[in-house]
N, C-alpha and C positions, 0 to 999 in steps of 0.2 A: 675712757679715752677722750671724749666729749669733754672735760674738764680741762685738757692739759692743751687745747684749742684756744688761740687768740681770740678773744672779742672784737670786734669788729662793728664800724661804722660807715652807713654808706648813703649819700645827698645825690638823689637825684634819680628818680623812679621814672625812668622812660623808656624810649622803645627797646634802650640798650640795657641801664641799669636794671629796669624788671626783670630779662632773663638770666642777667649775672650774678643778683641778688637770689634767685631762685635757686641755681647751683649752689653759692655759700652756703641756702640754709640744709639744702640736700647734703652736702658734704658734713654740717654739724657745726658748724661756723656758728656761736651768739650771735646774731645779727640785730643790730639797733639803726632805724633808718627814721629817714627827714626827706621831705619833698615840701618844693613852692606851695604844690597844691597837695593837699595832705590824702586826699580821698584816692590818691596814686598807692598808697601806700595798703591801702585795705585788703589786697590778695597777700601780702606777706604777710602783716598782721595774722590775717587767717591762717598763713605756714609757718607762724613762730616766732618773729619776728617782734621787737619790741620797738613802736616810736615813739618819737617826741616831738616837741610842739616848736624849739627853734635849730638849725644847725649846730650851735654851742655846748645844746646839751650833748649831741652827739661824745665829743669827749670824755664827757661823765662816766662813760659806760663801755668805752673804747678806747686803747691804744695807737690802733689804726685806723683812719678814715681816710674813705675811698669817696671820689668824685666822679660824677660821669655827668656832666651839665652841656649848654649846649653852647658855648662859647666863652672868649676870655670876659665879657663884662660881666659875663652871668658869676663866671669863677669868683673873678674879685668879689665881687657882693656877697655874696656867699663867707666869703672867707673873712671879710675884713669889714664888712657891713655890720647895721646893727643886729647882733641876736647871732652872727656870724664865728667860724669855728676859732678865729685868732682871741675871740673872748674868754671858748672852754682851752684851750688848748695850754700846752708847757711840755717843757723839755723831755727828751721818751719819747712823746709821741711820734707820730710820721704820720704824714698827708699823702698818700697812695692817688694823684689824677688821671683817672682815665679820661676825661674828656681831649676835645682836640684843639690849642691853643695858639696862641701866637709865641714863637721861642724865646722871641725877648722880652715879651712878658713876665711869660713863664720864672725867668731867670730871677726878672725882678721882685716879683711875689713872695719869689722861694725866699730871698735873700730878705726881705723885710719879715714873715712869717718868723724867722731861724733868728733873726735881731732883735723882734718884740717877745718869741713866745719860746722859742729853744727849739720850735717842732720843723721837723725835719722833710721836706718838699722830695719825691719821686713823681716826675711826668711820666706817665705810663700810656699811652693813648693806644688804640687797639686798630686792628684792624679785622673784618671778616662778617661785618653787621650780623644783623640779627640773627638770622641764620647760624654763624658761629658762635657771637651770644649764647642761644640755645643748648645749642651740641657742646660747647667747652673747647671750640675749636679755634679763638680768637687768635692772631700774633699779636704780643704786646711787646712792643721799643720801649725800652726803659732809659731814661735822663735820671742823672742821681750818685749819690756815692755807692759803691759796692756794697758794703755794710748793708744798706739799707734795705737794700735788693734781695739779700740773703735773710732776711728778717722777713719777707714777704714773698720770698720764691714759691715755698710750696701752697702759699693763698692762692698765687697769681695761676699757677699750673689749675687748679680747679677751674678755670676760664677761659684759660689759653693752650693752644697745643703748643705754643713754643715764646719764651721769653728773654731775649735778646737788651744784652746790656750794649746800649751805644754809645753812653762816655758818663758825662758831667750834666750837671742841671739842664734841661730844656734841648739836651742830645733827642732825647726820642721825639720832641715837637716839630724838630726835624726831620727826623726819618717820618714820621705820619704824613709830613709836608709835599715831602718827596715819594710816598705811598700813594697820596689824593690827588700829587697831578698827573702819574701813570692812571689811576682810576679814572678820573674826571677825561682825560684825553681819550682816553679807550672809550669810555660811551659814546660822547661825542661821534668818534668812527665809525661803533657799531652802528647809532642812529643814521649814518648817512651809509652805511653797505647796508643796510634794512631797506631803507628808501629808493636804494637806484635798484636793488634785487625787484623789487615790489614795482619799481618803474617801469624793467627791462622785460617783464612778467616770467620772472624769474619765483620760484615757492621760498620765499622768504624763512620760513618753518623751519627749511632744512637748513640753514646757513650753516648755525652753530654744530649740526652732525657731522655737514660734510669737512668742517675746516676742524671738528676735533682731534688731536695729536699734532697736528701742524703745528706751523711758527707762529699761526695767527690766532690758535689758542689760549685761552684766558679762561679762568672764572669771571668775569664780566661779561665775553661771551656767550659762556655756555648758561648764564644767568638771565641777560638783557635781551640778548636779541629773540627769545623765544618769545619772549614778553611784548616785545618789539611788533613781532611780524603778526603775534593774536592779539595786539591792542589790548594785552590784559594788563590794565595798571592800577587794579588792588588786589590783594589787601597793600598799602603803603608799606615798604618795608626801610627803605630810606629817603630822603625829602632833597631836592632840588636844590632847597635854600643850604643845607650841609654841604655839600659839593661846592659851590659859588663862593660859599663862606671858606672855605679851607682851599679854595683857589686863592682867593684873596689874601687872602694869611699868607700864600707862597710866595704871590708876585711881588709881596710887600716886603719879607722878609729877602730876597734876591736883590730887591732894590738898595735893600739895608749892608749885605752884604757885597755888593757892588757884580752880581751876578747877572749872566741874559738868562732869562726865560722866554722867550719868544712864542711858543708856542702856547704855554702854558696863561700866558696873559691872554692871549686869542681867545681860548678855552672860557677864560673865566668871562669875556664880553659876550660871546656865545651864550653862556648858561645864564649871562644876567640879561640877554635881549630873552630868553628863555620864561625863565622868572616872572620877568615884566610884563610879560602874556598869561600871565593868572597863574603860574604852574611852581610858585616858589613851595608850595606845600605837598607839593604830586609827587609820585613815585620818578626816579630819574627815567624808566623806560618811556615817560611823556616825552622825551630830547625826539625821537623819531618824530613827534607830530610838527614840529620844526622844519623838516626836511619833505614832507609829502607834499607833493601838489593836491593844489583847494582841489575841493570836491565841487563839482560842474552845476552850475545852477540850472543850465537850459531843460 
């Protein structure tokens, strides 16, 4: 049965890819992987896993290659750089991105990858971090033609609990878009009902129990604010700078589209006054240290 499995390639061994990669090779998936920094790649290596020394090769040995990197310059380079997958790449294949991009990028990548190389672009960006990562519980929005999608549904199910076709090329970098400013707003609020709880000398701890089944329920909630109220802000499970970054991505793309966002702009000046106070590499549950009165020198 192992035999009649797609070969598979995947750039980009971090907090997300390591555990998505992990599922692939548990399910039986050939898996061939490439990373910036190649010593990422040494726990898979050790699960079975075959790498290589540039993205390009990645096609050699793959079908389909999967991306999870941490932004659109990174993508581009990747793809189109030197040593980059538009080198290995030709017609068949398909470029599977889970990373989170900008949509008119997206669009434009795909369309030049599909003009130089034949290979066939699906934005697939995820939601549900590491945590989902892990369990196979991700939502994946998918941009793309249907075809393609069907060509990778039951890959994409090993990762995702649920995989949702939202149109044409750079559809799902949209729906992530409009995913991270619900996310990104909601902490932001948790950080400030943490804060005034904590002010009001209210037990902060209990926020997220007493308001779970309510309207004001969330997994951001029931995740953030526990984190929140005990100042536990390791292990890092998502970064500050992702959040800011995929704000920005929205306001930009609103602008493009001739859209308000009003709120969601706030948001992202927030997380970048945020940022700029040391914390662009910190767990988001750092957004509450924002909102607490200094501690008393006298």
């Amino acid at each position: 049965m192992m035999s009649t499995l797609p070969s598979l390639g995947f750039a980009g061994i971090g907090l997300m890819g390591l555990p998505m990669c992990r599922r692939l090779l548990a399910a039986g998936y050939p898996l061939t992987v490439w990373n910036r920094n190649p010593a990422k790649c040494a726990p898979l290596v050790e699960a079975g896993a075959r790498q290589v020394a540039t993205a390009a090769e990645l096609c050699e040995y793959a079908d389909v290659v999967m991306l999870c990197l941490a932004d659109t310059a990174v993508v581009r380079e990747v793809v189109f750089g030197a040593g980059g997958i538009a080198e290995g790449a030709k017609s068949g294949h398909l470029l599977v991105d889970f990373s989170s991009l900008e949509p008119t990028a997206t669009r434009e990548m795909a369309a030049t990858l599909a003009e130089k190389t034949g290979m066939a672009w699906l934005d697939s960006p995820v939601s549900g971090g590491v945590v989902g990562a892990e369990a196979g519980s991700l939502a994946i929005m998918v941009g793309g033609e249907a075809a393609d999608l069907q060509r990778v549904r039951a890959v994409l199910l090993n990762l995702g609990q649920r995989v949702t076709h939202m149109g044409g090329i750079g559809a799902g970098q949209v729906t992530k878009a409009c995913n991270q400013m619900i996310v990104a707003c909601n902490a932001l609020v948790i950080a400030e009902v943490v804060a005034l709880a904590e002010q009001a000398g209210v037990d902060a701890s209990l926020i997220a129990e007493a308001l779970a089944g309510g309207f004001a329920d969330s997994k951001p909630l029931q995740i953030l604010a526990p984190q929140m109220a005990e100042s536990r802000f390791e292990p890092i499970k998502w970064h500050v700078r992702t959040l800011l970054k995929d704000l920005d991505t929205a306001v930009k793309f609103s602008r493009e589209q001739g859209s308000a966002t009003p709120i969601s702009g706030l948001a992202a000046q927030l997380m970048r006054l945020h940022g700029a106070q040391g914390f662009l590499a910190q767990d988001p549950a750092t957004l509450v240290q924002m909102y607490r009165a200094p501690e008393s020198t006298d």
